[in-house]
MILO-706931 format. One record per residue (C-alpha): residue number from 1; x, y, z; residue in three letters. Coordinates in Angstrom, 1 decimal. Example, Ala and Ser with C-alpha at 12.3 -4.5 7.8 and 13.67 -1.06 7.14 Angstrom:
2
   pos        u        v        w   code
     1     12.3     -4.5      7.8    Ala
     2     13.7     -1.1      7.1    Ser
end
This chain:
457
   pos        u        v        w   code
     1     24.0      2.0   -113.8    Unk
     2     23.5      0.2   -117.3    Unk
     3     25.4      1.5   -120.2    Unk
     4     22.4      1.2   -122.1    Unk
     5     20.4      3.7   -120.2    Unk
     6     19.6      6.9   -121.8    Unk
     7     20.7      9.2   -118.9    Unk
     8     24.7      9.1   -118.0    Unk
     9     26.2      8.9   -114.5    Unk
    10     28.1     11.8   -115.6    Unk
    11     25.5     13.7   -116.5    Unk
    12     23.4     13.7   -113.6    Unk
    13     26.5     14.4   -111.0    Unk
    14     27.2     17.8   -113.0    Unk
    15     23.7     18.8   -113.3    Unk
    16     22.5     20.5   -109.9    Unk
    17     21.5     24.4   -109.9    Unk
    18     23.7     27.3   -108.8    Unk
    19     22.9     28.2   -105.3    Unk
    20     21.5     24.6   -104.2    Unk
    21     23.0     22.2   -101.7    Unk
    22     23.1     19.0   -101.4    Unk
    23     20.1     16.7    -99.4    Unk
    24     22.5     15.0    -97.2    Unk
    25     24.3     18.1    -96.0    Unk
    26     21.1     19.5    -95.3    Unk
    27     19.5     16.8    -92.9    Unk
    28     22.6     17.3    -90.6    Unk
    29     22.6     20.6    -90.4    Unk
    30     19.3     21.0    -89.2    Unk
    31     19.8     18.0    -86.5    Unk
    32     22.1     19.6    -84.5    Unk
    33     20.0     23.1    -84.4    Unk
    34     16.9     20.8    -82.8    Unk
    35     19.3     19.7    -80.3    Unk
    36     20.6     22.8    -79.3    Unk
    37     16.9     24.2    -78.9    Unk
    38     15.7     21.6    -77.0    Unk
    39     18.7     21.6    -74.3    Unk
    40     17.9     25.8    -74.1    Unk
    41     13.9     24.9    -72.9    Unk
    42     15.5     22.1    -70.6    Unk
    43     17.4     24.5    -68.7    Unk
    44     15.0     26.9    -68.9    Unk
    45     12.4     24.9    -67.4    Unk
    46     15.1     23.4    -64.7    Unk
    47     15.8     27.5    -63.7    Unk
    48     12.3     28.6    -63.7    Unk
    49     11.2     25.3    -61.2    Unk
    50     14.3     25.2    -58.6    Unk
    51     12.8     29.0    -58.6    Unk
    52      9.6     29.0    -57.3    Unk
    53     10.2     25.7    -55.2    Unk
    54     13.1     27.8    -53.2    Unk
    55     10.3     30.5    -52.9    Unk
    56      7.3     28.8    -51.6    Unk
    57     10.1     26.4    -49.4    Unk
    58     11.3     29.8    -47.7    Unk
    59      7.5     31.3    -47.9    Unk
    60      6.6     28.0    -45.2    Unk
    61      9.5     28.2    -42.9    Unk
    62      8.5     31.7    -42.5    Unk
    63      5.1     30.7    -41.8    Unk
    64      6.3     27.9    -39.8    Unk
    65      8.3     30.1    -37.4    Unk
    66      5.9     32.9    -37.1    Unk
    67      3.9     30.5    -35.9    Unk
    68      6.4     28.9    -33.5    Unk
    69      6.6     32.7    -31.9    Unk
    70      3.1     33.1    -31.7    Unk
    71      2.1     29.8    -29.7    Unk
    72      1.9     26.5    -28.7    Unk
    73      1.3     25.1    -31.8    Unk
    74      4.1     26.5    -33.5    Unk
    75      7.6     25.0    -34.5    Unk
    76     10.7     24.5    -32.2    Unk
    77     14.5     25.1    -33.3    Unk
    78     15.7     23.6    -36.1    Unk
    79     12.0     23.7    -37.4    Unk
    80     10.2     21.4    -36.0    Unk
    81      7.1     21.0    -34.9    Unk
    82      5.9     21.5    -31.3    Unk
    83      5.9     17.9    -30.0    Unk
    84      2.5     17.0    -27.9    Unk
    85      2.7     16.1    -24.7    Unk
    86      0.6     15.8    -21.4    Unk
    87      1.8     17.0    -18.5    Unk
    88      0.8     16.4    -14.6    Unk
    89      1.0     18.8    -11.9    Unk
    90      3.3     18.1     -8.5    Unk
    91      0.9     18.0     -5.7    Unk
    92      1.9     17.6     -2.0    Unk
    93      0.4     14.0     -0.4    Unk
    94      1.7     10.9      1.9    Unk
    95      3.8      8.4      0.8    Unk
    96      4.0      4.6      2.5    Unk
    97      7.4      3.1      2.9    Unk
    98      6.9     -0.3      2.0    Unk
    99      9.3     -3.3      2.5    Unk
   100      7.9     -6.6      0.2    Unk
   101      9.3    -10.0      0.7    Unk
   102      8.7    -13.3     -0.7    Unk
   103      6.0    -14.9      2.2    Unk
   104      3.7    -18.5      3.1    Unk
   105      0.7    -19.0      3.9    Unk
   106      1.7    -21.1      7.2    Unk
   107     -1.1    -22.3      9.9    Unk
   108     -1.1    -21.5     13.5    Unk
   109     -2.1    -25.0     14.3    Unk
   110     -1.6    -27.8     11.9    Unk
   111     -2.4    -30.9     13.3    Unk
   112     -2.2    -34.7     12.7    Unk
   113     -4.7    -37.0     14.8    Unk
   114     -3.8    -40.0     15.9    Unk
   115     -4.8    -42.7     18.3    Unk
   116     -2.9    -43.1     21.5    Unk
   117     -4.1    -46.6     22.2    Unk
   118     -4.7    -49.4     19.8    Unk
   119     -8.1    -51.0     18.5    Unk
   120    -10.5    -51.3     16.2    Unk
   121    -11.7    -47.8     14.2    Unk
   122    -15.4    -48.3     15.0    Unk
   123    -16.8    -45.1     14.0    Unk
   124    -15.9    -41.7     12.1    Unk
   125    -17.4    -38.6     12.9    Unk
   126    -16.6    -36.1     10.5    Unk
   127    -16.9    -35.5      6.5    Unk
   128    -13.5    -34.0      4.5    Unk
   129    -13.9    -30.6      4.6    Unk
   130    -15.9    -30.0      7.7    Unk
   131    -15.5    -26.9      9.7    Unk
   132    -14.6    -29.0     13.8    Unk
   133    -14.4    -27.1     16.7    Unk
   134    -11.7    -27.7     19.5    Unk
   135    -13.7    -31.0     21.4    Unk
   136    -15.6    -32.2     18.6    Unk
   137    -16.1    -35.6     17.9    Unk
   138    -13.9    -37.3     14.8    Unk
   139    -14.0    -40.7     16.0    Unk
   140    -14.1    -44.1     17.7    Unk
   141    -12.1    -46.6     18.9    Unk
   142    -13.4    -50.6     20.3    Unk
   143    -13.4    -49.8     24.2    Unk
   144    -14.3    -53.2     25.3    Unk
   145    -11.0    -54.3     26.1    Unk
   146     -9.8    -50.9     28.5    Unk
   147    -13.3    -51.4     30.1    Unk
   148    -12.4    -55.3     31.0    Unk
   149     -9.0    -54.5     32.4    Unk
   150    -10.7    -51.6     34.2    Unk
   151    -12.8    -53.6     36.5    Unk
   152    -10.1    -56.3     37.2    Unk
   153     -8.2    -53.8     38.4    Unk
   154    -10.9    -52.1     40.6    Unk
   155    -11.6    -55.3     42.2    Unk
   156     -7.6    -55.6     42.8    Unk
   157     -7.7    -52.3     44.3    Unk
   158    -11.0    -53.2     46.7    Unk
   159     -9.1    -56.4     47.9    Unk
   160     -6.0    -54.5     48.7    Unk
   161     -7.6    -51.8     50.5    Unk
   162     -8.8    -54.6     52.8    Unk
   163     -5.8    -56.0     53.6    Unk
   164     -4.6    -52.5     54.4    Unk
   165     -7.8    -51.8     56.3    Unk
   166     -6.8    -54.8     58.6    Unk
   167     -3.4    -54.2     58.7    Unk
   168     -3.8    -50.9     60.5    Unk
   169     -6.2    -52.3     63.1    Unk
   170     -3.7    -54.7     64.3    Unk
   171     -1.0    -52.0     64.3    Unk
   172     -3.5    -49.9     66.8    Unk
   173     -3.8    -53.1     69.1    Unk
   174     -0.1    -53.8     68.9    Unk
   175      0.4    -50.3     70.0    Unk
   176     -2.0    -50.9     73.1    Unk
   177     -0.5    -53.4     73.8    Unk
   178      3.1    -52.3     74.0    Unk
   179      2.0    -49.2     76.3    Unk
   180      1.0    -51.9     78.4    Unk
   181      4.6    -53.8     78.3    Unk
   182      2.4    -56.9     77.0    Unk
   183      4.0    -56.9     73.6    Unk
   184      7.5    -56.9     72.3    Unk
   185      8.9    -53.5     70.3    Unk
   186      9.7    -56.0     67.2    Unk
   187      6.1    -57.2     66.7    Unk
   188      4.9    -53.3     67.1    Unk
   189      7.5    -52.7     64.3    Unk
   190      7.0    -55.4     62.2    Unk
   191      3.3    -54.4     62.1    Unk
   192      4.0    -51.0     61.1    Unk
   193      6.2    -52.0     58.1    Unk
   194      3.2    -54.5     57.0    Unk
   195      0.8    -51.2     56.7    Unk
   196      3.2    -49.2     54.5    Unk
   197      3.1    -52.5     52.2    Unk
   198     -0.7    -52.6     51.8    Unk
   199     -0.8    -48.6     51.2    Unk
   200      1.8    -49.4     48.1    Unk
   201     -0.1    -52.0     46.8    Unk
   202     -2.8    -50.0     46.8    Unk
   203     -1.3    -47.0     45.6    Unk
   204     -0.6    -49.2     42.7    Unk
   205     -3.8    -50.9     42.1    Unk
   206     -5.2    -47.3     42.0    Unk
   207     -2.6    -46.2     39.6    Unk
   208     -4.0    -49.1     37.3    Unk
   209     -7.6    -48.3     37.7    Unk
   210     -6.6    -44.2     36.6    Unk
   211     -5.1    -46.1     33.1    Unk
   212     -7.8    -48.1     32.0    Unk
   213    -10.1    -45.1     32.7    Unk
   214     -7.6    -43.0     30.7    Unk
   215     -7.2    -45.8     27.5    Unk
   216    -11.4    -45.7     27.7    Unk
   217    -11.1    -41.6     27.4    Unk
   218     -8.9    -42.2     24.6    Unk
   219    -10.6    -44.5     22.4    Unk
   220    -12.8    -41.4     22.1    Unk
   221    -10.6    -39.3     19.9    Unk
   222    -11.6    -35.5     19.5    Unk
   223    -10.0    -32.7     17.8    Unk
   224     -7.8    -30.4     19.3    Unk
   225     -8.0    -27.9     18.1    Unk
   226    -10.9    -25.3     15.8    Unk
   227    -10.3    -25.5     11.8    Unk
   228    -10.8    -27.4      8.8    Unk
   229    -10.8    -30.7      8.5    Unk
   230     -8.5    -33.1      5.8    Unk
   231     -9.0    -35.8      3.6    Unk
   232     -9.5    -39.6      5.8    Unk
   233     -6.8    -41.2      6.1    Unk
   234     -8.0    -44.3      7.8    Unk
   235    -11.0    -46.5      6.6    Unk
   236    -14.0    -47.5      9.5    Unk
   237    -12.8    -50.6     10.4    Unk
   238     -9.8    -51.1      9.9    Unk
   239     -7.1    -51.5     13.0    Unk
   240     -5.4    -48.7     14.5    Unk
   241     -2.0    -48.8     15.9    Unk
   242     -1.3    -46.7     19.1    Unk
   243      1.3    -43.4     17.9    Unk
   244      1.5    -44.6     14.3    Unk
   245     -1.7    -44.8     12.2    Unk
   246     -3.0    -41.1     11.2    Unk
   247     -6.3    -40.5     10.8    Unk
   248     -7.0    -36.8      9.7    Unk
   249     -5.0    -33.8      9.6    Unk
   250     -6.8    -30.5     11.4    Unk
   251     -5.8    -27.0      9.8    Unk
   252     -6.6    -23.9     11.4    Unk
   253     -7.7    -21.0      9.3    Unk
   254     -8.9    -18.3     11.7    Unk
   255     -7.0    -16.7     12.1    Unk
   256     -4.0    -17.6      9.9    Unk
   257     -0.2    -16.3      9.6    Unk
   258      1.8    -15.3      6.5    Unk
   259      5.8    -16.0      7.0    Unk
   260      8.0    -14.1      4.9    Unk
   261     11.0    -13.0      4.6    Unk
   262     13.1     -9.6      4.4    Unk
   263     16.6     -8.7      3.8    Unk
   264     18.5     -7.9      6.6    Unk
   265     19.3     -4.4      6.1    Unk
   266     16.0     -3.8      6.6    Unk
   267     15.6     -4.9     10.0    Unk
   268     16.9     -1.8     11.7    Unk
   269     13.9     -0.2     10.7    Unk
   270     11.4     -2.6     11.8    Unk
   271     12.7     -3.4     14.9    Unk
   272     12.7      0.7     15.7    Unk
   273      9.3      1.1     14.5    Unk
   274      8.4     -2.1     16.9    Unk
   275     10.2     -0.6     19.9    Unk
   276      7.8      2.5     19.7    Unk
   277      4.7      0.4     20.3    Unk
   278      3.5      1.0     16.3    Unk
   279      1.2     -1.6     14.9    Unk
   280      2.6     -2.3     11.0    Unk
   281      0.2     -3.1      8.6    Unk
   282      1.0     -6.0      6.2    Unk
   283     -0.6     -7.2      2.9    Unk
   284     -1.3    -10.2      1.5    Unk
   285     -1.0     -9.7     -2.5    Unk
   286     -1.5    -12.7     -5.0    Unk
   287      1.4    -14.4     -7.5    Unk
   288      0.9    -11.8    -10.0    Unk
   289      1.2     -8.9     -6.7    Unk
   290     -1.9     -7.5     -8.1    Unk
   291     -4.7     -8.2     -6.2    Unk
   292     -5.2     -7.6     -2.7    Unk
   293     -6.0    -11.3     -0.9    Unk
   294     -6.4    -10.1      2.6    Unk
   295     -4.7     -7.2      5.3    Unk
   296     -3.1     -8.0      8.7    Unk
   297     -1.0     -6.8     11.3    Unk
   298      2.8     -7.8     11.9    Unk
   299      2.9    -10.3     15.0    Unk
   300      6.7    -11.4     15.7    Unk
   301     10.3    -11.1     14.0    Unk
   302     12.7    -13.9     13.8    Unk
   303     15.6    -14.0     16.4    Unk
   304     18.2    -14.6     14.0    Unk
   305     19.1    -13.7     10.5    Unk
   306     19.5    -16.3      8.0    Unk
   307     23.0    -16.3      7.1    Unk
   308     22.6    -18.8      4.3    Unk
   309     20.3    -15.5      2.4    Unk
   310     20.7    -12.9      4.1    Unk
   311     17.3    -12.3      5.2    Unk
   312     14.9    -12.6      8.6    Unk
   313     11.6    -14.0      9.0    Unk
   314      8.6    -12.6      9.9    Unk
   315      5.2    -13.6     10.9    Unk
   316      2.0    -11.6     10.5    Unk
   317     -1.6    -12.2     11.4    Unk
   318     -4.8    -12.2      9.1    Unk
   319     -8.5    -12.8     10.6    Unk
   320     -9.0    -14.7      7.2    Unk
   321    -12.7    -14.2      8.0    Unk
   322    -13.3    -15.0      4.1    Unk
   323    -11.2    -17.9      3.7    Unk
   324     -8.9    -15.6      1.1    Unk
   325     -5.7    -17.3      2.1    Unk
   326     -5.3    -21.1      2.2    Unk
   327     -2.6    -22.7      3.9    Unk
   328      0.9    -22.8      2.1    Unk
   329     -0.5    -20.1     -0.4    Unk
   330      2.7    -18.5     -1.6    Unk
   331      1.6    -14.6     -1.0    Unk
   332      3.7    -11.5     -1.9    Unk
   333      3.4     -9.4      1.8    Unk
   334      4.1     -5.8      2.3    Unk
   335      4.7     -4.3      4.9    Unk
   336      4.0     -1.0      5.5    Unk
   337      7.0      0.4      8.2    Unk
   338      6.2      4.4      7.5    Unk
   339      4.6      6.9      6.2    Unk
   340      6.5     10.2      4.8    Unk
   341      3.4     13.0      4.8    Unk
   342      3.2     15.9      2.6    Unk
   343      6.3     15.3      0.6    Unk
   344      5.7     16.4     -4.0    Unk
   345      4.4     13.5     -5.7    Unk
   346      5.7     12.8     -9.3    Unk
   347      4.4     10.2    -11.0    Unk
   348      6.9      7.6    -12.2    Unk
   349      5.9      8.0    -15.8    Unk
   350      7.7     11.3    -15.4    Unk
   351     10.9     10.7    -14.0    Unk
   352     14.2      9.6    -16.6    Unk
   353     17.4      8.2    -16.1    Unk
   354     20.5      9.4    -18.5    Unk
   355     23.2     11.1    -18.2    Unk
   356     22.0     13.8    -15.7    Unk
   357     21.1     11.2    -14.0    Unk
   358     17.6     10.7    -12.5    Unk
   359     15.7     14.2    -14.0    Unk
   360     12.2     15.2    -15.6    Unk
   361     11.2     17.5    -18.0    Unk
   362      9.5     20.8    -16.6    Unk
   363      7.5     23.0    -18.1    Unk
   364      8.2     26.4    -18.3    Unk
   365      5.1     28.7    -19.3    Unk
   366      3.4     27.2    -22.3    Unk
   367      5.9     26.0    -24.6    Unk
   368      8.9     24.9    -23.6    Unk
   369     10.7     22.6    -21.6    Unk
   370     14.1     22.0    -19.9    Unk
   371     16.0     19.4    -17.9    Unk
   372     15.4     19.3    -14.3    Unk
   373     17.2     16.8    -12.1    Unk
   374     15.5     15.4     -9.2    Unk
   375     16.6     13.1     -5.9    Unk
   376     13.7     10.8     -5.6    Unk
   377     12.8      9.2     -2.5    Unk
   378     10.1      6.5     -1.2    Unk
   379      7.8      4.9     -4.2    Unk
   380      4.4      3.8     -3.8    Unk
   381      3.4      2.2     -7.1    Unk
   382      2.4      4.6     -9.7    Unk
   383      3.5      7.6     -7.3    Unk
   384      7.5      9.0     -6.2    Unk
   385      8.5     11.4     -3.4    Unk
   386     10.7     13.9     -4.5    Unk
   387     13.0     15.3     -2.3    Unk
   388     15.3     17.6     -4.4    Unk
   389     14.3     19.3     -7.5    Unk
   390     11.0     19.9     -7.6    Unk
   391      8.4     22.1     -5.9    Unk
   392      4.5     21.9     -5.4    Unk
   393      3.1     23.4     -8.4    Unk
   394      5.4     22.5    -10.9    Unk
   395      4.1     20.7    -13.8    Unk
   396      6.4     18.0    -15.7    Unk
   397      5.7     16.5    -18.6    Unk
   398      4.4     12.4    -18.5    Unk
   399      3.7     11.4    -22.0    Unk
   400      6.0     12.1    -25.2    Unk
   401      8.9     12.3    -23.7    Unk
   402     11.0     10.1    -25.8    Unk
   403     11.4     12.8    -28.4    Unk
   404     11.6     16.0    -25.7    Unk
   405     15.2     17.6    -25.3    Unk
   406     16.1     20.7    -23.7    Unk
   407     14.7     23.9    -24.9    Unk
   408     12.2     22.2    -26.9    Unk
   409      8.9     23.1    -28.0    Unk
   410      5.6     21.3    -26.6    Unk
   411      2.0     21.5    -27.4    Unk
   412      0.0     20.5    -24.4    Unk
   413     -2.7     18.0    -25.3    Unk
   414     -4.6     18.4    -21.3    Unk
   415     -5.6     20.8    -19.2    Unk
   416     -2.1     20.0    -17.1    Unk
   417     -4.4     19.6    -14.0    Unk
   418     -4.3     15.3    -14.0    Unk
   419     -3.1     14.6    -10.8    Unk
   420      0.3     12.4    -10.3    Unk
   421     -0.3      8.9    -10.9    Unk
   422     -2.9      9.6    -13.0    Unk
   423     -3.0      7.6    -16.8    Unk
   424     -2.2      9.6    -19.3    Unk
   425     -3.2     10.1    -23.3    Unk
   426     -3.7      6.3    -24.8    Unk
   427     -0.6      4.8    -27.5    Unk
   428     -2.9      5.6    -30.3    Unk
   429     -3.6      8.8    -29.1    Unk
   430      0.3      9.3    -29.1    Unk
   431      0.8      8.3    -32.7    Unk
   432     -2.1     10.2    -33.9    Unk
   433     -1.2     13.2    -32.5    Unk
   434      2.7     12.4    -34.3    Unk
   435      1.4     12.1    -37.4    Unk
   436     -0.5     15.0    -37.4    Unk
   437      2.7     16.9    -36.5    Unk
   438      4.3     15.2    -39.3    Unk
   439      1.7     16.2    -41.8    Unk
   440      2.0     19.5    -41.0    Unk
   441      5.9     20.3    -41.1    Unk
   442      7.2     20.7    -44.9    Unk
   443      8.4     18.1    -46.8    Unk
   444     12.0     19.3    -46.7    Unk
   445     12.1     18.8    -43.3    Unk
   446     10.5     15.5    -42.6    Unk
   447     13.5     13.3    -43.5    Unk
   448     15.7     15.7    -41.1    Unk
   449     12.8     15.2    -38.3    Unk
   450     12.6     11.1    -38.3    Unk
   451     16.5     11.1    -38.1    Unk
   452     16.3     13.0    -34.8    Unk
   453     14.1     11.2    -32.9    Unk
   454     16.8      8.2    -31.7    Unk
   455     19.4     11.1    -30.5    Unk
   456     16.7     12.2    -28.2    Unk
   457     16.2      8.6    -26.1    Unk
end
């Protein structure tokens, strides 16, 4: 401070009133009592809301579980929520044994023409494509040539046949003759060996006349046999070489064989069924074994087995009446060798594999389920015999099984009267009816819920 200022420093430290403290001391006092009130309310507030959380928390579970006694729609152990599910009923009904192999369309008759005789292609009767029966016309060969040879060697023949003619009379004279001592044996001899020469010549000459009337009959070429004809393979025209030169191929569809093959265990059971006089069904599926192409009967079974694959061909017979298979179609063929009747039917969306090994999940009453194993037996698509484990009348569970375990709680979302095989609630149905169960369950026990579900798979 100046010295020149009226008012001294020492002066205004010693003047303060009796009773009075200081502002510095003051402001620090009253900082630490705002601290210490605001951490009271702070643990107030913390007591009073952990509180009444821990109340209305125990006030659902409650709920929760009364509801879980009460019904369906209640909570399981551990409080969950009652999973939907939908559930089929095991009926009794007939199940095929069916064997399916790998199979070919493959033609009865299969057939490349060709000319036996060679010449000029002078005609063609037949358009690609066209439906022929056995004897129809397909085409022509120049005959000109077979018809010249034919009548030289008719008027060989007639010449020779002749000279035979006249032989014989003078062997019937020489005979006379010798009867009569006129003659020598030798001449009667000589005669005789002079007839048996003409008849061979004209044995011959007639052998010649039957070819040339055979090489006309062939330059008249016909198919053989009834089914659809090819693409040409020969131009009118053109010159055709006896044996070498094709000139359509014929393919007969009706009716029409499917080979294919099966393994070799399970010839035992086909050749038994054959034995007893049955007639097996097979059919003809497409590539993607899902539509039906056309149904037949099993014809014939290999003689051998395939040691290269283990497996045995067979052949069965279609009608093909609507032109559904087409040669060397690859097919997937069943064959249908049995028929187990009135055995329970489980639909395969039922049954589980794990560590029970093959099981279900069967309801018992309304609202809960437990572990049932099973022994399966023959599969038809969408349907399994059960021979162990399950009665007629029992009702397992088809849909939402991937979060089921033993003892749990279910809410049924059908009538449970859907036959076996039958489709069951659609995906989105699924995860609708999930969510709803999630909304409903408390928040505490959400988190615990979603952690569960893998241990249940």
């Amino acid at each position: 401070m100046n010295e020149n200022s009226p008012i001294r420093t020492e002066t205004a430290r010693d003047y303060t009133a009796p009773g009075e403290t200081r502002s510095a001391p003051t402001r620090r006092g009253r900082g630490w009592l705002w601290l210490v009130l605001v951490l009271l309310l702070a643990g107030g507030g913390y007591y009073g809301y952990r509180h009444s959380v821990a109340k209305k928390s125990e006030g659902a579970t409650e709920a929760a579980g009364s509801r879980g006694k009460g019904g369906r729609g209640g909570a399981g152990r551990h409080g969950e929520p009652a999973q939907a599910v939908g559930i089929a009923t095991i009926a009794a009904g007939d199940v095929p044994i069916v064997l399916a192999g790998l199979g070919t369309v493959t033609p009865l008759a299969n057939v490349t023409v060709r000319s036996q005789i060679s010449g000029y292609l002078m005609e063609i009767g037949f358009r690609e494509g066209q439906m022929v029966k056995k004897g129809d016309f397909l085409a022509q060969i120049d005959s000109r040539i077979y018809e010249a040879q034919l009548a030289q060697y008719q008027g060989q023949l007639m010449r020779d046949q002749a000279l035979l003619q006249n032989s014989k009379l003078d062997l019937a004279r020489f005979q006379r003759l010798a009867q009569q001592d006129s003659i020598s044996k030798q001449n009667v001899d000589t005669q005789g060996a002079l007839v048996k020469q003409n008849e061979g010549t004209v044995a011959a000459d007639q052998a010649l006349v039957d070819q040339q009337k055979l090489n006309i009959t062939y330059t008249r070429i016909v198919s053989p046999v009834e089914g659809r004809v090819g693409l040409r393979q020969v131009d009118q025209g053109n010159y055709v070489t006896a044996a070498s030169t094709s000139l359509v191929v014929v393919t007969q569809l009706h009716p029409i064989s499917v080979v294919f093959t099966l393994p070799e265990d399970d010839v035992a059971k086909v050749m038994r069924r054959l034995r007893a006089g049955a007639k097996l069904a097979v059919s003809a599926y497409d590539r993607g074994d899902a539509n039906v192409l056309a149904t037949g009967t099993l014809d014939t079974v290999d003689n051998q087995i395939d040691t290269t694959t283990g497996t045995v061909k067979l052949r069965a017979l279609f009608d093909n009446a609507d032109d559904a298979l087409f040669p060397n179609q690859f097919v997937n063929a069943k064959l249908t060798v049995d028929t187990v009747r009135q055995a329970p039917i489980v639909p395969t969306a039922a049954i589980l594999r794990g560590t029970p090994g093959t099981y279900v999940y069967l309801l018992q009453g309304d609202d809960k389920v437990v572990v049932r194993p099973i022994t399966l037996g023959e599969a038809a698509g969408a349907r399994t015999a059960v021979t162990a484990g399950l009665s007629v009348g029992d009702r397992v569970v088809v849909d939402g099984t991937d979060r089921l375990r033993e003892g749990a709680s279910v809410r049924i979302t059908d009538d449970g009267t859907r036959p076996p095989g039958a489709a069951g609630p659609k995906p989105e149905d699924a995860k609708a009816e999930a969510a709803k169960a999630d909304a409903v369950a408390p928040e505490a026990q959400k988190p615990e819920r979603r952690r569960q579900r893998p241990a249940a798979q």
